[in-house]
Kinemage of the C-alpha trace (Angstrom):
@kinemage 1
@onewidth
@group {chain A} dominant
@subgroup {mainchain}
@vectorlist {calphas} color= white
{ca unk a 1} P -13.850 16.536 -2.368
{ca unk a 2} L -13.314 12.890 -2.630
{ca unk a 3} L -13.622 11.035 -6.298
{ca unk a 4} L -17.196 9.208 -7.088
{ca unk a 5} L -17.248 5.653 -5.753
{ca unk a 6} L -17.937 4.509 -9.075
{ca unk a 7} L -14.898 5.623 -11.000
{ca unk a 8} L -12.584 4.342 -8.059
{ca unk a 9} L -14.439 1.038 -7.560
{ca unk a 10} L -12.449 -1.098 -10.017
{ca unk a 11} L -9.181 0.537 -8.890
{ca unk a 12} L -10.135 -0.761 -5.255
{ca unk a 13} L -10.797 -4.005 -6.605
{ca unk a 14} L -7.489 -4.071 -8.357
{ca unk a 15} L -6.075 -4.525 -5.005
{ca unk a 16} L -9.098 -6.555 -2.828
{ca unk a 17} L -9.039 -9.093 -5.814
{ca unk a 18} L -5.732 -9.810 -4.786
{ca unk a 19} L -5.824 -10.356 -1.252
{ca unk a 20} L -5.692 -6.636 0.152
{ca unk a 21} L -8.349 -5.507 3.023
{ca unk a 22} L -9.395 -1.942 2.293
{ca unk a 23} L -8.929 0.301 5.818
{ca unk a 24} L -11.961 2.624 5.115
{ca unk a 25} L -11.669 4.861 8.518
{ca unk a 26} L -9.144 5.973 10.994
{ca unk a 27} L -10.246 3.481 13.582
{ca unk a 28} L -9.829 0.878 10.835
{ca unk a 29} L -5.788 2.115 10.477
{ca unk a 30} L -5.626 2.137 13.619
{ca unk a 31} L -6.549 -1.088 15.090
{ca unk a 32} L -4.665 -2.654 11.438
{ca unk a 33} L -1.081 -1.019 11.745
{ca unk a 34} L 0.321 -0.437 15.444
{ca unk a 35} L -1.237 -4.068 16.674
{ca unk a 36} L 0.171 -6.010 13.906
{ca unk a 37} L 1.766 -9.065 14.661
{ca unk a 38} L 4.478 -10.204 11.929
{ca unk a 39} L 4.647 -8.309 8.277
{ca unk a 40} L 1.747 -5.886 7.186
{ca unk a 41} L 1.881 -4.584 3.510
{ca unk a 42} L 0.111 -1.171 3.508
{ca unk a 43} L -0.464 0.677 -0.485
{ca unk a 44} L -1.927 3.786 0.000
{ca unk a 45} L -3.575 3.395 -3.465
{ca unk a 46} L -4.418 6.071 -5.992
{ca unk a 47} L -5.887 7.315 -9.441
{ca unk a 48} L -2.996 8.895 -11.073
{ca unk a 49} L -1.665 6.955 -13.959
{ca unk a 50} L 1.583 5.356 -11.701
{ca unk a 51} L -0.948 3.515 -9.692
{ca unk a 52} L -2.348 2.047 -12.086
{ca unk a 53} L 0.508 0.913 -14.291
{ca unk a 54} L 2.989 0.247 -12.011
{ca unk a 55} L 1.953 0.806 -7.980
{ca unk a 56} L -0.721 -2.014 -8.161
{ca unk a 57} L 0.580 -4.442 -10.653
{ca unk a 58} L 3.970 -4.080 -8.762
{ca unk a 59} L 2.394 -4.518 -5.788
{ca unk a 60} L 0.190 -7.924 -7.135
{ca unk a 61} L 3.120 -9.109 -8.549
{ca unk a 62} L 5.478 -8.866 -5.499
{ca unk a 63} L 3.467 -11.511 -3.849
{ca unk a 64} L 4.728 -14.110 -6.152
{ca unk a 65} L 7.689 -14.457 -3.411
{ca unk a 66} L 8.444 -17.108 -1.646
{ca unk a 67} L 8.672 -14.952 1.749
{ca unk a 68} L 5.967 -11.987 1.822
{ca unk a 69} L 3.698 -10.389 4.187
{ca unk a 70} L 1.572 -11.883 6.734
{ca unk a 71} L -1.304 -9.265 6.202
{ca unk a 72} L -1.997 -6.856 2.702
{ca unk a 73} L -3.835 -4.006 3.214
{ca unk a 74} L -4.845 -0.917 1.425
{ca unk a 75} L -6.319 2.835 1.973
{ca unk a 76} L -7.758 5.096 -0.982
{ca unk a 77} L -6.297 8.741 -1.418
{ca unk a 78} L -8.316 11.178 -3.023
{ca unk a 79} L -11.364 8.800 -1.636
{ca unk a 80} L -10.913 7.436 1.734
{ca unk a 81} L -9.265 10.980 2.855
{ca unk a 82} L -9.476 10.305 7.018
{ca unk a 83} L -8.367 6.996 6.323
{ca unk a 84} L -5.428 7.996 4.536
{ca unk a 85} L -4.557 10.568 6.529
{ca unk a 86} L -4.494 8.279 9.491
{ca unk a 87} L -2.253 5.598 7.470
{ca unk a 88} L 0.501 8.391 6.848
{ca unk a 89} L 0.807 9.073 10.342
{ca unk a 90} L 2.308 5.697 10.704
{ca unk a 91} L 4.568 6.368 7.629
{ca unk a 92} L 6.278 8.923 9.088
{ca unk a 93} L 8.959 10.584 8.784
{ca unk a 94} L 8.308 10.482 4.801
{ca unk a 95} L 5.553 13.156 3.230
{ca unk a 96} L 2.836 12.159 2.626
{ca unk a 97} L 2.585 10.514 -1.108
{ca unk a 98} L 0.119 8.270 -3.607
{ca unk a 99} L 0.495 5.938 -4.453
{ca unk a 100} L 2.856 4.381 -2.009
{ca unk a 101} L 3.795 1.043 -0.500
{ca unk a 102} L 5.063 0.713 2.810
{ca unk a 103} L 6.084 -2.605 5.073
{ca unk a 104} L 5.757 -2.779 8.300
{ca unk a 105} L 7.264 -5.419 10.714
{ca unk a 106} L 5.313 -5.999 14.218
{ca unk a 107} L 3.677 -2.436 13.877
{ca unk a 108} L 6.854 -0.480 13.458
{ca unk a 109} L 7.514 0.493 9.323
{ca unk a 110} L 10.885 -0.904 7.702
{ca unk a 111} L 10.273 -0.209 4.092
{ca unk a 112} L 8.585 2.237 2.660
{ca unk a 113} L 8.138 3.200 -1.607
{ca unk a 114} L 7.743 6.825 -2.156
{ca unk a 115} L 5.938 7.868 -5.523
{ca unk a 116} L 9.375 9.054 -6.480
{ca unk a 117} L 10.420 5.349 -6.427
{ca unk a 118} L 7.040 4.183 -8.569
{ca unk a 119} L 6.759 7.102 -11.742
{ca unk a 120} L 8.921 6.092 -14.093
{ca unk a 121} L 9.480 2.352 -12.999
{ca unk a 122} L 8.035 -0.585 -14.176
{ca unk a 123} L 5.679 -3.355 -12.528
{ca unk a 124} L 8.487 -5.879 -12.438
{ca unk a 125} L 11.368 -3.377 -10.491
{ca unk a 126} L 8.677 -2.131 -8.169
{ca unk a 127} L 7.916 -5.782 -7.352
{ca unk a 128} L 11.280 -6.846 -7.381
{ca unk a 129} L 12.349 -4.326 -4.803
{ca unk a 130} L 9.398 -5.483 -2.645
{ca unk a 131} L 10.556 -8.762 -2.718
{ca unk a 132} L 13.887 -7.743 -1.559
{ca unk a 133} L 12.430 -6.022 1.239
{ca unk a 134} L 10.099 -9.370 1.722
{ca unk a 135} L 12.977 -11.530 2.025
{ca unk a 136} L 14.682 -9.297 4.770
{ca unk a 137} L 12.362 -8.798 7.073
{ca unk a 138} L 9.446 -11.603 6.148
């Protein structure tokens, strides 16, 4: 069962405040990822307690770059469950994790940030290794 609007509205608008277009259906993910044209930022957002101290600032804080992506975008797990589940499909061959930040580069994905790579990291190395990845491929 998916988490009340409510308590996951000001998580969403963590990310929309910033610049990220929420995919709310499959048909949304799909038209989004395999058509894009240049650099698509994808974070499969979350409620867990990584998300919301380092995923999303990280993520907000990336964009400071010089180079970064052409298009942000963002799907809810634990909310937007079709949506997400159609967004992993394009981040395969990694399992499926939330939160998680993944780059793609004319539809096909380059970089992707497991959860592994977000617990225990700050805002600032999740958003310097974005920026990393920006400047290769943006």
């Amino acid at each position: 069962m998916p988490y009340p609007e409510q308590f996951c509205a000001p998580m969403r608008q963590d990310l929309t405040s910033a610049g990220f277009e929420e995919l709310r259906t499959p048909v949304d993910v799909d038209v989004a990822i395999p058509n894009s044209k240049g650099t698509l930022l994808l974070m499969i957002n979350s409620v867990c307690g990584c998300a919301a101290g380092a995923a999303r600032p990280g993520a907000k804080l990336s964009l400071r770059n010089e180079k970064k992506p052409d298009r942000l975008v963002t799907v809810f797990a634990g909310q937007d469950l079709e949506a997400t589940a159609q967004a992993r499909k394009y981040t395969a061959p990694y399992p499926p994790s939330s939160p998680s930040i993944a780059l793609f580069k004319d539809g096909q994905l380059v970089h992707f940030v497991e959860r592994h790579n977000i617990e225990g990291y700050s805002a600032e190395q999740i958003a310097e290794g974005l920026q990393a990845a920006y400047n290769k491929f943006c």
